[in-house]
N, CA and C atoms as a LAMMPS dump frame, in Angstrom:
ITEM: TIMESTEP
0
ITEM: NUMBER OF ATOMS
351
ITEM: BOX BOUNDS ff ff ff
-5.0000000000000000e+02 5.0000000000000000e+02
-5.0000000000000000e+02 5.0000000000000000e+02
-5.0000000000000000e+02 5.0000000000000000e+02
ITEM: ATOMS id mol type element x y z
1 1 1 N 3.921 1.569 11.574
2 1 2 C 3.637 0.542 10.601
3 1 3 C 3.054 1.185 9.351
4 2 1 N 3.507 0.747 8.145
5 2 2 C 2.703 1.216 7.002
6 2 3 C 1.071 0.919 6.475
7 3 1 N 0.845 2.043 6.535
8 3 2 C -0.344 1.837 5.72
9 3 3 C -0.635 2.325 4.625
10 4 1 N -1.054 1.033 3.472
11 4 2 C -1.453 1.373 2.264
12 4 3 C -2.963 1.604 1.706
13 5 1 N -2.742 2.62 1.069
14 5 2 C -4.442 3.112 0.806
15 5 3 C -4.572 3.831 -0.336
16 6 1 N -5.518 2.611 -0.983
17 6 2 C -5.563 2.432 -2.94
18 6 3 C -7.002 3.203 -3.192
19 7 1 N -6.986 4.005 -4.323
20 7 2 C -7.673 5.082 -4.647
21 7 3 C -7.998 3.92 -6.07
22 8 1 N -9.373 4.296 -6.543
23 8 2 C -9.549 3.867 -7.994
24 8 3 C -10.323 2.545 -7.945
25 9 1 N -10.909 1.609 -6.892
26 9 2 C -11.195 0.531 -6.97
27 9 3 C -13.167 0.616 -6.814
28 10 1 N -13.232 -0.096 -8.116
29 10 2 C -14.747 0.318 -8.104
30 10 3 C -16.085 -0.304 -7.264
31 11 1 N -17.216 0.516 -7.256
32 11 2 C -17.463 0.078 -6.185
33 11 3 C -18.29 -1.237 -5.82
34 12 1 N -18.212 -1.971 -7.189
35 12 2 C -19.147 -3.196 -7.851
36 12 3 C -17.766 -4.435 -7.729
37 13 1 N -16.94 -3.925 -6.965
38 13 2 C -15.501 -4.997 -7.157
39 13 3 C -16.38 -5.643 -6.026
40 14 1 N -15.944 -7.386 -6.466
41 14 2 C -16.723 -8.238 -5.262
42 14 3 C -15.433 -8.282 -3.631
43 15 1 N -16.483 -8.639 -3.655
44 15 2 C -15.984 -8.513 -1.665
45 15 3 C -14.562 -9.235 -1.441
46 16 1 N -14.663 -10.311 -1.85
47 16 2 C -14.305 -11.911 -1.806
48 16 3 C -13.059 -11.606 -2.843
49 17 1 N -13.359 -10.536 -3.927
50 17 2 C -11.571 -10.547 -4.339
51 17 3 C -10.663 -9.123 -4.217
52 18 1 N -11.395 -8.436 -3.292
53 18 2 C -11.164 -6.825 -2.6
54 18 3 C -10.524 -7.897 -1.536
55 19 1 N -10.657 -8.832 -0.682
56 19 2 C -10.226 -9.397 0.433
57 19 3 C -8.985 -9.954 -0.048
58 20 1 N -8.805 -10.611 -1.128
59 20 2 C -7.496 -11.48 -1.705
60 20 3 C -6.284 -10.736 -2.464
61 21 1 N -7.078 -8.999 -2.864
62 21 2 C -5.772 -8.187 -3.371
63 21 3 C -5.538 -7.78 -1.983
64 22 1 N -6.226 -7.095 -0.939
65 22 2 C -5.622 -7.097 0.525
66 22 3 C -4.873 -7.762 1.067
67 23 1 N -4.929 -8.855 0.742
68 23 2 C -4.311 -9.71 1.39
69 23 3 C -2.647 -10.046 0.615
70 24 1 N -3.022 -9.704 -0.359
71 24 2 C -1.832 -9.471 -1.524
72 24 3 C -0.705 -8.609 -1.61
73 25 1 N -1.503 -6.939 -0.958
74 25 2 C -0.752 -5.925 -0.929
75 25 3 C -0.028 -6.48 0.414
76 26 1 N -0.778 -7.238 1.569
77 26 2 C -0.352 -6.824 3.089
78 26 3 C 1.274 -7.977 2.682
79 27 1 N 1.132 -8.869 1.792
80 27 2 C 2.523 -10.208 1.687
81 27 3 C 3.418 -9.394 0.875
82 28 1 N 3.112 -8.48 0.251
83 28 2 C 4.35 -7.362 -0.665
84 28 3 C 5.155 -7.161 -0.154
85 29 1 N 5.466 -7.492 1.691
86 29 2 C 6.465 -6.812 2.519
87 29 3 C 7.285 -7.861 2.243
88 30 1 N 6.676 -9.348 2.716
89 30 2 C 7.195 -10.715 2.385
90 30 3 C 8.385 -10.83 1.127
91 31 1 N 8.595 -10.099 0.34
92 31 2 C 9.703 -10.419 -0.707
93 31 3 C 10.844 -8.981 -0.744
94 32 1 N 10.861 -8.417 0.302
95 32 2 C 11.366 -7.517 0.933
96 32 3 C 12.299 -7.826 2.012
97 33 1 N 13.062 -8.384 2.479
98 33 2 C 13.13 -8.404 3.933
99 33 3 C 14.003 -7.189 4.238
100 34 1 N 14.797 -6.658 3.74
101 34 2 C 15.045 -5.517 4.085
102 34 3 C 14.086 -4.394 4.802
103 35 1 N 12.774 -4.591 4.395
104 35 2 C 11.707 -3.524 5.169
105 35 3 C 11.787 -3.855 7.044
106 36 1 N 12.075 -5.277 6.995
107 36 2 C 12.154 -5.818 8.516
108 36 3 C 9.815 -5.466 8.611
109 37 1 N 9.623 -5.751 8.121
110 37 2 C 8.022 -5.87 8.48
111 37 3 C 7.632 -7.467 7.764
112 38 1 N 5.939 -7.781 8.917
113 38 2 C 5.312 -9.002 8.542
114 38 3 C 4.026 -8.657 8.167
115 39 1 N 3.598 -9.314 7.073
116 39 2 C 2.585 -8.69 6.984
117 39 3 C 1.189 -8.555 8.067
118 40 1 N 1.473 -8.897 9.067
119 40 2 C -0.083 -8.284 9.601
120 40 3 C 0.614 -6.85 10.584
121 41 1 N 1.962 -6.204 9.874
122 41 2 C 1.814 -5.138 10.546
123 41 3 C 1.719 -4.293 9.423
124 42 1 N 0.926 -4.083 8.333
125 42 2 C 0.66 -3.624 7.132
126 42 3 C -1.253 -3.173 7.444
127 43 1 N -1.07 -2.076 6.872
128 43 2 C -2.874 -2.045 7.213
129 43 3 C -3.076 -1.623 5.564
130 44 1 N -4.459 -2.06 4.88
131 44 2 C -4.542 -1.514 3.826
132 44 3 C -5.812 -1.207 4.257
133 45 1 N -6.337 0.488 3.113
134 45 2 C -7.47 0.878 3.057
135 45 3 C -7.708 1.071 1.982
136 46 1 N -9.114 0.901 1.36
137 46 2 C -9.77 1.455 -0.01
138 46 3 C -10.6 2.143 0.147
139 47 1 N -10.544 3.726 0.395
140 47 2 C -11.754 4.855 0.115
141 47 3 C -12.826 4.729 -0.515
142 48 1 N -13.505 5.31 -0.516
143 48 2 C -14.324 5.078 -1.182
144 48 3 C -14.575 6.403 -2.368
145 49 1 N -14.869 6.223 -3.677
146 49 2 C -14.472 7.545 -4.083
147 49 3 C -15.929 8.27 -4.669
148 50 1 N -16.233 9.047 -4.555
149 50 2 C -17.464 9.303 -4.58
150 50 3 C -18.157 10.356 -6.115
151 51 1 N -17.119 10.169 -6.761
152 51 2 C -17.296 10.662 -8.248
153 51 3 C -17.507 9.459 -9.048
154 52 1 N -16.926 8.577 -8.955
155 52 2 C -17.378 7.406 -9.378
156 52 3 C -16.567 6.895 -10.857
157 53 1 N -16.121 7.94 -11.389
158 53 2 C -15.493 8.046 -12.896
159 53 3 C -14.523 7.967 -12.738
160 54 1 N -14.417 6.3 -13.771
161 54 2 C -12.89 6.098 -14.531
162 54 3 C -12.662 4.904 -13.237
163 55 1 N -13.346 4.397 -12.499
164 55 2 C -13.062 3.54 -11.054
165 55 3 C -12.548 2.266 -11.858
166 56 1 N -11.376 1.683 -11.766
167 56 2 C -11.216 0.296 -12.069
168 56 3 C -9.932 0.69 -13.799
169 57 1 N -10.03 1.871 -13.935
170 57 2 C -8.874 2.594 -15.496
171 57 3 C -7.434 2.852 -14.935
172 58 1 N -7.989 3.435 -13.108
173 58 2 C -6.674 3.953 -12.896
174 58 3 C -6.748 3.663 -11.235
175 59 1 N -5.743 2.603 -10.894
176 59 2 C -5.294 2.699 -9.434
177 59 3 C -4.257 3.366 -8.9
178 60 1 N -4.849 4.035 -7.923
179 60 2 C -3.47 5.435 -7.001
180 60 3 C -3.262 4.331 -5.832
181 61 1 N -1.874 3.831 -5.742
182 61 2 C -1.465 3.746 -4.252
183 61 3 C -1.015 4.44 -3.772
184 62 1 N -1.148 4.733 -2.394
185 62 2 C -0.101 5.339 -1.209
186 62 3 C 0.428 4.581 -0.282
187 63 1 N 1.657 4.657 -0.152
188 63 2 C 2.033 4.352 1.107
189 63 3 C 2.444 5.201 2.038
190 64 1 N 2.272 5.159 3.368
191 64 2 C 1.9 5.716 4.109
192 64 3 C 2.778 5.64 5.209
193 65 1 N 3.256 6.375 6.186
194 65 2 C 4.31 6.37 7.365
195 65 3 C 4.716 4.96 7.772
196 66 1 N 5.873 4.565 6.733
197 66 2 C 6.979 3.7 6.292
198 66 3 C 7.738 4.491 6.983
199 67 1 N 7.93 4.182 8.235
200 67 2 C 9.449 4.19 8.994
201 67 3 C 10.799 4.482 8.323
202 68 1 N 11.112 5.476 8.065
203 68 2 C 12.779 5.474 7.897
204 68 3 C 13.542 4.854 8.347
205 69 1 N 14.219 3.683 8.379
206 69 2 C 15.2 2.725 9.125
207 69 3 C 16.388 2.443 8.342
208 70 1 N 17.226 2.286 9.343
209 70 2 C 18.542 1.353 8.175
210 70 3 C 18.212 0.038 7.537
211 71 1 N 18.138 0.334 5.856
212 71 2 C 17.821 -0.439 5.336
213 71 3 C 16.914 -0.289 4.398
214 72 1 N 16.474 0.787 4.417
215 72 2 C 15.221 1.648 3.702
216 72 3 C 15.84 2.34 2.798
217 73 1 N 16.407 1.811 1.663
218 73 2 C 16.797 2.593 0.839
219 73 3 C 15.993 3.094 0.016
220 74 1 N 16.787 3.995 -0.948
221 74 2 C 15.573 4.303 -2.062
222 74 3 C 15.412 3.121 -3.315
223 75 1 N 16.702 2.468 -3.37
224 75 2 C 16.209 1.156 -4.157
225 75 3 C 15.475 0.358 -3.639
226 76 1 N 15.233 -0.222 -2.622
227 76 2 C 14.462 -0.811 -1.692
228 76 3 C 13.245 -0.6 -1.557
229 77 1 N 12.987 0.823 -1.542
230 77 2 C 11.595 1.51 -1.255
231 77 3 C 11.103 1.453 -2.997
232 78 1 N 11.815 1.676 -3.741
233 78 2 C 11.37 1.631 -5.295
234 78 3 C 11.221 0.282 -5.762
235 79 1 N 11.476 -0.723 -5.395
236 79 2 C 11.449 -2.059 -5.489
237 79 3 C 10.562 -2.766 -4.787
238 80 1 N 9.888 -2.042 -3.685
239 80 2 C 8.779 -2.175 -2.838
240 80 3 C 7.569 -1.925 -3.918
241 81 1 N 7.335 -0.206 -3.884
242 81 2 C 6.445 -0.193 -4.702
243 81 3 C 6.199 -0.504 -5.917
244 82 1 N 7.361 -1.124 -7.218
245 82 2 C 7.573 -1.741 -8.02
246 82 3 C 6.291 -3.144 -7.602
247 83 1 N 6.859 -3.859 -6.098
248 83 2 C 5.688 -4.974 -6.519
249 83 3 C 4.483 -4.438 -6.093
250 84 1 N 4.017 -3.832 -5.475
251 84 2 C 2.843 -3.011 -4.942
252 84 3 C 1.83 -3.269 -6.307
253 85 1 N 2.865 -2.378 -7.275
254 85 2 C 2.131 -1.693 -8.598
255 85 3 C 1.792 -3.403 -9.814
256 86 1 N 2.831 -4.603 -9.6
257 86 2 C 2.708 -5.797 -10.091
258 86 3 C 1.366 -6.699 -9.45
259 87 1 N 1.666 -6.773 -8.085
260 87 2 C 0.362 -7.394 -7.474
261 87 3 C -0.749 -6.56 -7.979
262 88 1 N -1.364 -5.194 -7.77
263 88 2 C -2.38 -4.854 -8.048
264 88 3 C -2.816 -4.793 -9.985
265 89 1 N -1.377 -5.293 -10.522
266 89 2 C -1.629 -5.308 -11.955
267 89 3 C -2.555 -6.837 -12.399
268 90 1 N -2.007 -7.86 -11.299
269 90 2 C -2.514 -9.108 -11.11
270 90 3 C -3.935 -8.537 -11.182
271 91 1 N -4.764 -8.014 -10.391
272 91 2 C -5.692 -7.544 -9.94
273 91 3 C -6.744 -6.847 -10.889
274 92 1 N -6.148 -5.997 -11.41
275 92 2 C -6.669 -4.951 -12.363
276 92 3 C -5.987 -4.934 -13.26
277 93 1 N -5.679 -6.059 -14.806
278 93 2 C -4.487 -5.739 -15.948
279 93 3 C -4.823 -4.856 -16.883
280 94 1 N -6.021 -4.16 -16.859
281 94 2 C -5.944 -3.578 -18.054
282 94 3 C -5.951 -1.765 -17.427
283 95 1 N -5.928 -1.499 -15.861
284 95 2 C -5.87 -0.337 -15.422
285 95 3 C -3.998 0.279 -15.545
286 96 1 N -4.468 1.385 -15.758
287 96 2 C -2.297 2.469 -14.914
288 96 3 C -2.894 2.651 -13.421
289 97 1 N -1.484 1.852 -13.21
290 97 2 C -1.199 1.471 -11.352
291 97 3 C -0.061 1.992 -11.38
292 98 1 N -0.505 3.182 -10.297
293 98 2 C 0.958 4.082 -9.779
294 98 3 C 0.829 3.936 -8.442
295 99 1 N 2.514 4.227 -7.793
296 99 2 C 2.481 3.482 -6.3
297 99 3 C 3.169 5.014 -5.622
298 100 1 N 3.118 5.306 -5.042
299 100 2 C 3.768 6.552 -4.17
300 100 3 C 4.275 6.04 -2.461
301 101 1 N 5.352 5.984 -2.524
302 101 2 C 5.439 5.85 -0.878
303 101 3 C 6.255 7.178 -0.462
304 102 1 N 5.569 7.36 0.517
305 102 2 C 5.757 8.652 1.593
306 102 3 C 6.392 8.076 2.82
307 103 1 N 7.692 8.448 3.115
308 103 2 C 7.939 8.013 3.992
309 103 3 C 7.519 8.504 5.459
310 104 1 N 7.932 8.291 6.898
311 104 2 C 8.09 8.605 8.073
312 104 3 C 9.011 9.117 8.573
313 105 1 N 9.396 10.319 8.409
314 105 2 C 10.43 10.757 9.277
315 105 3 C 10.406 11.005 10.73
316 106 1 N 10.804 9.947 11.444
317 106 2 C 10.545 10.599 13.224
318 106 3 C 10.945 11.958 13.223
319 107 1 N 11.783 12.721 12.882
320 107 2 C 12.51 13.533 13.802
321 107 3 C 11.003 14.842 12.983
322 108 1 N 10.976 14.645 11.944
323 108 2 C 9.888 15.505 11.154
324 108 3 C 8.435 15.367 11.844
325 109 1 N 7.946 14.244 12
326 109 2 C 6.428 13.719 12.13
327 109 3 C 6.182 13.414 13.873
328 110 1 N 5.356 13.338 13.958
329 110 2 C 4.605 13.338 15.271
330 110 3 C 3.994 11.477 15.164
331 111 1 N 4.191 10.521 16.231
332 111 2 C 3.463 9.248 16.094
333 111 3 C 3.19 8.967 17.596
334 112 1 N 1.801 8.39 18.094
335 112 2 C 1.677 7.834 18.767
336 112 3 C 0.706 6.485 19.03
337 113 1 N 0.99 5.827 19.548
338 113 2 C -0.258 4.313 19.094
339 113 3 C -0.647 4.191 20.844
340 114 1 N -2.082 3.916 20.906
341 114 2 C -2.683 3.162 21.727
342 114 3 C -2.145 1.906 22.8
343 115 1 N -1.678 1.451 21.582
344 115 2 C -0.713 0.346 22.984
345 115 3 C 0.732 0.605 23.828
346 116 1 N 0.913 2.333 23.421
347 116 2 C 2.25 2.84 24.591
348 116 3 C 0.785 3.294 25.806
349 117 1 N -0.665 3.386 26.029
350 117 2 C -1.329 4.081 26.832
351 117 3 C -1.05 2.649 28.083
């Protein structure tokens, strides 16, 4: 499952609308269906960044071991993070929001989850 994890969000952002762009990034799959994901199989994280400068000028997304599947194109995947980078513009309009997705290659990467134990 993908996980997205946004760099740049400062640390005075209130709780209550850190919860509603989360909740924002996790429905980004929602106008996708080609990804074949819902959003509560989306995890998002916000680091915490500990220099503190420039927090809220410039948001970094990642996305994160996005499954290679049929259907995963690169227009698809660029049209993904296209809204990634729109929702969080909702969010933050006067910051540069760049989106990076990294995909998953099984045959490359190593995965295992808790609920095959």
């Amino acid at each position: 499952m993908p996980v997205i994890i946004v760099y740049g969000i400062p640390e005075n952002y209130p709780l209550e609308k850190l919860e509603k762009f989360m909740k924002a990034l996790q429905s980004g799959v929602q106008f996708h269906p080609s990804l074949k994901l819902q959003t509560d199989q989306v995890s998002v994280f916000f680091p915490r960044d500990r220099v503190q400068k420039g927090l809220g000028e410039e948001i970094i997304i990642f996305v994160e071991s996005l499954f290679e599947k049929k259907g995963r194109t690169v227009v698809v995947k660029t049209q993904y993070a296209r809204t990634l980078v729109r929702i969080s513009k909702d969010f933050f309009p006067d910051a540069l929001v760049e989106c990076f997705i990294r995909p998953f290659v099984d045959e490359e990467n190593i995965f295992w989850n808790s609920k095959y134990e």
